[in-house]
C-alpha positions in Angstrom: 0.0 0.0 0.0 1.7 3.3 -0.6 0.6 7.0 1.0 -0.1 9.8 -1.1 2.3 12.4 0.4 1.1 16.0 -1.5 1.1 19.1 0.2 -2.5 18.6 2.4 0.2 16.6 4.6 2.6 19.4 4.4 0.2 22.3 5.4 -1.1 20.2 8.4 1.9 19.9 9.8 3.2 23.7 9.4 -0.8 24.4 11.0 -0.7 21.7 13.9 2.3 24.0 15.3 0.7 26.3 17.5 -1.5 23.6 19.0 2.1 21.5 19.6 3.5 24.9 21.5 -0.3 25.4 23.2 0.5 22.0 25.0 4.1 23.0 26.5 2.5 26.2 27.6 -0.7 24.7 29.4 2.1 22.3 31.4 4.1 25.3 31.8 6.8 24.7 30.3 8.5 27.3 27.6 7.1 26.1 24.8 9.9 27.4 21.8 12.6 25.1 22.5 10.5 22.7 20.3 10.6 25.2 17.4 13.7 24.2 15.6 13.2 19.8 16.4 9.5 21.2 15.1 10.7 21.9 11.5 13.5 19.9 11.1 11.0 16.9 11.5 9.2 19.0 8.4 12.2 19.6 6.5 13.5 16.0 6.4 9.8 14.8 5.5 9.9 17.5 2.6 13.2 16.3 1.4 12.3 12.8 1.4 9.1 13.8 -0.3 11.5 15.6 -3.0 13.8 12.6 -3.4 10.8 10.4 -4.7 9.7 12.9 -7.3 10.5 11.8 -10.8 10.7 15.1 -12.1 10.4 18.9 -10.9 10.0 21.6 -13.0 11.3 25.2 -12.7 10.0 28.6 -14.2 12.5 31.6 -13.7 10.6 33.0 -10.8 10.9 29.7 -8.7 15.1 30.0 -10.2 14.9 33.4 -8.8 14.1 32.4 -5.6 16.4 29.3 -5.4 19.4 31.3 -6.6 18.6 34.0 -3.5 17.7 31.0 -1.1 21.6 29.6 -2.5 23.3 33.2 -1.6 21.6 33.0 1.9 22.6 29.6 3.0 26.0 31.0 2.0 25.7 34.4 4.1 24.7 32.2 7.3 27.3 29.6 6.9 29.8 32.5 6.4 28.8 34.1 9.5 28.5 30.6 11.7 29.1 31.5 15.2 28.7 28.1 17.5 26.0 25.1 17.2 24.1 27.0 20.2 23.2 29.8 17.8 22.9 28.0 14.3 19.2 28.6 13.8 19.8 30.9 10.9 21.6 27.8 9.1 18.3 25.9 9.5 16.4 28.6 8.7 18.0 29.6 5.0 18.4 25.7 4.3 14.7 25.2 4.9 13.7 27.8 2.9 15.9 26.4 -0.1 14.0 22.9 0.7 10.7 24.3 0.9 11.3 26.1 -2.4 11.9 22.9 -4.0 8.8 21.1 -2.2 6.3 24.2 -3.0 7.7 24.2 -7.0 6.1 20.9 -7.5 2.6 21.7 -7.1 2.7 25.6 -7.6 1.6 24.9 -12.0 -1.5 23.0 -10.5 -2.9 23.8 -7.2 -3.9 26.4 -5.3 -3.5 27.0 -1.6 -7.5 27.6 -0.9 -7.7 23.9 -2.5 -6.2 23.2 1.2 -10.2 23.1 3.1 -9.0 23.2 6.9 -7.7 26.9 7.1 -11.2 27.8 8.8 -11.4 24.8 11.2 -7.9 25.8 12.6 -8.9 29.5 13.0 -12.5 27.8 15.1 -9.9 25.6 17.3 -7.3 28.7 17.7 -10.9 31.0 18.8 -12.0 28.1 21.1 -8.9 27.9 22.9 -8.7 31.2 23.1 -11.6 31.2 25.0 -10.9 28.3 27.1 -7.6 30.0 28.6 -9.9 33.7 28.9 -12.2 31.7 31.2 -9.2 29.5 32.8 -6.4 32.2 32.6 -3.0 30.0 33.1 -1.5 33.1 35.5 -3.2 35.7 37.1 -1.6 38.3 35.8 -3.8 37.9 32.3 -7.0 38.8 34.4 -5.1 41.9 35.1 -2.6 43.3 32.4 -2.6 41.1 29.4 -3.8 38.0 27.7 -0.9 36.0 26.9 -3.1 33.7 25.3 -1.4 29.7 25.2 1.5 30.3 23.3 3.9 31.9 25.7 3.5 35.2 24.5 1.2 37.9 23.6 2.8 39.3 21.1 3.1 35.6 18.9 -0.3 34.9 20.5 -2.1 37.6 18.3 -0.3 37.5 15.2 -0.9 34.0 14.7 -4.7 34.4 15.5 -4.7 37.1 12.3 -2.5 35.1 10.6 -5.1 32.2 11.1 -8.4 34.8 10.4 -6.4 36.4 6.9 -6.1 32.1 5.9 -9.5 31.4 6.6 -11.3 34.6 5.0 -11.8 33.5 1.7 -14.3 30.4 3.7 -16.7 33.4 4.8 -19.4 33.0 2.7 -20.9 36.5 3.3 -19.3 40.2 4.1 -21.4 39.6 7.9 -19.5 36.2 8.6 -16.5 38.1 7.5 -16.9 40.9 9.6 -18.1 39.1 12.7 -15.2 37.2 13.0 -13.0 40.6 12.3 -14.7 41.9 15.4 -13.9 38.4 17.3 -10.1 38.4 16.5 -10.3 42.4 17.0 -11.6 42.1 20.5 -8.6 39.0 21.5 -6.1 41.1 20.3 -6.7 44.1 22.3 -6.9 42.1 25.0 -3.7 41.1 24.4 -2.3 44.7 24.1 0.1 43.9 21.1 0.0 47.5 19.8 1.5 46.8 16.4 -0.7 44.1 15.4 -3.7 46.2 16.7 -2.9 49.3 14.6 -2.7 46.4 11.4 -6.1 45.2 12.7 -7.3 48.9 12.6 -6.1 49.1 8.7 -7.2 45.7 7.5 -10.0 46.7 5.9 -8.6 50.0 4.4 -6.0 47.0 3.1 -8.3 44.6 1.5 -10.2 48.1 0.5 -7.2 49.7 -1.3 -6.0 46.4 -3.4 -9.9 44.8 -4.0 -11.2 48.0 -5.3 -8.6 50.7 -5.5 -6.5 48.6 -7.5 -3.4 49.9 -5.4 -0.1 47.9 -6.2 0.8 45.5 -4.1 4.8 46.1 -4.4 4.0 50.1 -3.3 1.9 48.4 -0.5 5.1 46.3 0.3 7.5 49.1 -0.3 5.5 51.4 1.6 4.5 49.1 4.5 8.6 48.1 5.1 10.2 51.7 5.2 7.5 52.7 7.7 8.8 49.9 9.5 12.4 50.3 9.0 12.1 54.0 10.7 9.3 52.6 12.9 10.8 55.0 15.7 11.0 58.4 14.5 7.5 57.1 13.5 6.8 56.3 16.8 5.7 60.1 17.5 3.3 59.9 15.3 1.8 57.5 16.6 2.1 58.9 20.1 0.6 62.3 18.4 -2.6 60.4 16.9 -2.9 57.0 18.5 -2.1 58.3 22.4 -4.3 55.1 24.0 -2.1 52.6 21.8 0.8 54.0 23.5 -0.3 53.9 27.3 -2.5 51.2 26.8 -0.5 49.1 28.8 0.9 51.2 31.4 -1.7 53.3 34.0 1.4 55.9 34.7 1.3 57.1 30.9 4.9 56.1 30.3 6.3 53.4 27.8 9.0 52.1 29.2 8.7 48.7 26.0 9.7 51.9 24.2 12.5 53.2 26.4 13.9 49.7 26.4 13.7 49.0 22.9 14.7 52.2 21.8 17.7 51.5 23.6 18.5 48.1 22.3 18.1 49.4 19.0 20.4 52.3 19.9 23.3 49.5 21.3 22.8 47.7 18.0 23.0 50.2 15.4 26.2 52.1 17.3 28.0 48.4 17.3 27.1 48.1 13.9 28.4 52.0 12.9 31.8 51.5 14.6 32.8 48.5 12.3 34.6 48.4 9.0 33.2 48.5 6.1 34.3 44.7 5.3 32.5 44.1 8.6 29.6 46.1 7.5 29.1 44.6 4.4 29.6 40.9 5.3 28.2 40.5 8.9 29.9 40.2 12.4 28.2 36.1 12.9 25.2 34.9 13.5 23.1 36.1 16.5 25.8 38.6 16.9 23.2 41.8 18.3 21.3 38.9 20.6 24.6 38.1 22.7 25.9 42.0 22.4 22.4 42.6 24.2 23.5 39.8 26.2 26.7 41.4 27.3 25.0 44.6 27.7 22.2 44.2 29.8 22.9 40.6 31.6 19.7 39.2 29.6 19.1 36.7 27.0 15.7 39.2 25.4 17.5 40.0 21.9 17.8 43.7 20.4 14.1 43.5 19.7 14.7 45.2 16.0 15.4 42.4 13.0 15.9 45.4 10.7 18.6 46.6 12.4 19.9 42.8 14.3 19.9 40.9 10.5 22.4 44.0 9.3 24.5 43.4 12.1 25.0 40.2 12.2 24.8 39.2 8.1 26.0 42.1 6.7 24.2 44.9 4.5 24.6 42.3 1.8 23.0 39.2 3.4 20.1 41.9 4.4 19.6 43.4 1.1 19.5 39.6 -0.2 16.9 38.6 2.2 14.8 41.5 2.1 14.6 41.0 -1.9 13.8 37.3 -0.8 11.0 38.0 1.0 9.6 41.4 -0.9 9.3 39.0 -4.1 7.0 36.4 -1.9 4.8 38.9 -0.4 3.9 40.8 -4.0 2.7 37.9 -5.5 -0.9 37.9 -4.1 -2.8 40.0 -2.0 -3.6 37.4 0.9 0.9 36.5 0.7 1.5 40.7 0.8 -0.8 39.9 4.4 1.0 37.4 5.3 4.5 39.1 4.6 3.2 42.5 6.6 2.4 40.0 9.6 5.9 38.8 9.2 7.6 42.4 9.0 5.5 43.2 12.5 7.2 40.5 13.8 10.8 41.8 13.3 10.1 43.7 16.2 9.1 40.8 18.8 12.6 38.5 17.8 10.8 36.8 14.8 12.3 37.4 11.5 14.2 33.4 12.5 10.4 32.2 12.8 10.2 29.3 10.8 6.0 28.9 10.7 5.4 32.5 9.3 7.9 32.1 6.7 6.3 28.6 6.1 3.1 30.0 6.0 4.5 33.0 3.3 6.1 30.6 1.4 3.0 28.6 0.4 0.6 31.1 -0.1 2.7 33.0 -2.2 3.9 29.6 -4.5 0.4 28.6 -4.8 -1.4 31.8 -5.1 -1.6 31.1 -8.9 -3.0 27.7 -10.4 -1.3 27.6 -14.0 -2.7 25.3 -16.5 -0.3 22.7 -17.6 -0.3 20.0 -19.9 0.7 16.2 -18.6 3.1 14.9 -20.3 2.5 10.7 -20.8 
């Protein structure tokens, strides 16, 4: 008897992940040490999958991607540090191997052919639920809902990662919108300020590309410089937004913002001091996380990926990855979603995260079902 292994089996494991870190955190355990086991389990499965393909076809977009997947297994191997800190290795080879994987069906499926997206986004709402009602520390009653993934900040941008899969199963613009409010509501209570302003300009999102007609690489473009200089745009936000600001602290201060703007500040005068060999080619992998190390006495990383990816691979390994991942997220409005999630994320330590770029990946390889002809 032989199993069918096709990319149904692929996109249940990559969505069965939170539920795997939901179980360490309900025991109490940190539940992130299992991220990297997580997807090397998925890698070798894809690359067995791979091996037992007869044939795989290429176009030059899927080339394209493969060559700058090839230059940034090269940048992280250049800039190995120890085996401790060797995630980016894993990361940039998994990329390559999902590439590969994701090549074979991009010419005839779609990722909506995948029918579970909404059933995951029901069980991620009901648990959500579960743990509001049966908080697992008492300090979610009174500051903010971690929800069951360890943090608040990956809590909520996987539940709008989940709700921007499952929209095209709404039937209706009510469903649609009810379940906007639902995930609207969970992430305030969370109090994860960036993904609540991108839940504020969702709809002016799906309003400026559905009927505006507004380019998705301006979107892109747009969306990743006011990231880039998110804090000289932070008094902006402090000038219109003032409740986003203080919405987790009763004295009116942010101290996140003190702290972060001076772990950005560490990190971008280490990176100004060095040559410009250093500059260019990187100072190792998870460089910034153990300067912030030495600096402060913790392990919490320079909370910036903009400016901690420069650091530590180089202006060139940057440019290469940014490239990498502005060509995913133009390549469908639902992928450009995805990737703004993803850019959000650069500022919680996430830019390594191996089920958002999973979850980029697919979308944007199988946003486009391309007639073929079989060949006998």
């Amino acid at each position: 008897m032989s199993i069918k292994l096709d990319y149904n089996v692929f996109f249940h494991l990559v969505m069965l992940y939170p539920f795997a870190l939901s179980v360490f955190t309900a025991i109490g355990k940190d539940p992130f040490f299992i991220t990297a086991p997580y997807f090397l389990a998925v890698m070798i499965f894809l690359i067995v999958v791979i091996l037992f393909q007869k044939k795989i076809s290429f176009n030059f977009w899927e080339i394209a991607q493969l060559s700058l997947a090839t230059l940034l297994i090269f940048v992280s191997i250049f800039n190995f540090s120890t085996i401790r800190y060797s995630l980016p290795i894993l990361f940039t080879v998994y990329i390559f191997v999902l590439q590969i994987f994701l090549t074979k069906y991009s010419k005839s499926n779609h990722y909506t052919d995948f029918k579970f997206f909404k059933h995951y986004f029901f069980f991620y709402i009901f648990l959500s639920v579960f743990f509001i009602l049966l908080p697992l520390s008492p300090t979610q009653q009174v500051f903010r809902f971690e929800g069951f993934l360890g943090s608040p900040t990956v809590y909520s941008a996987y539940l709008v990662l989940l709700y921007i899969l499952a929209i095209q199963s709404f039937k209706s613009l009510k469903e649609k919108l009810f379940w906007y409010l639902i995930v609207f509501v969970l992430v305030y209570l969370s109090k994860t300020r960036l993904i609540l302003l991108l839940m504020l300009f969702l709809p002016l999102l799906f309003f400026a590309i559905g009927t505006l007609k507004l380019s998705l690489k301006k979107i892109f473009l747009l969306t990743f410089l006011i990231l880039l200089f998110l804090y000289p745009a932070y008094k902006v936000v402090v000038d219109y937004f003032p409740n986003l600001v203080t919405i987790r602290y009763q004295i009116g201060k942010d101290k996140s913002y003190d702290l972060r703007l001076y772990l950005y500040t560490i990190t971008q005068d280490d990176f100004l001091m060095q040559p410009w060999q250093t500059k260019t080619l990187g100072q190792g992998n998870e460089h910034s996380r153990l300067l912030v190390k030495r600096n402060i006495g913790l392990d919490i990383y320079p909370h910036n990926d903009f400016i901690r990816l420069i650091n530590d691979w180089g202006v060139l390994g940057g440019l290469i990855f940014f490239l990498l991942i502005f060509r995913y997220g133009v390549n469908s409005k639902i992928a450009l979603m995805v990737a703004i999630i993803y850019l959000i994320q650069f500022y919680s330590n996430l830019v390594f995260n191996l089920f958002l770029i999973s979850i980029l990946m697919t979308v944007s390889n199988l946003s486009v079902k391309r007639n073929i002809q079989k060949m006998e």
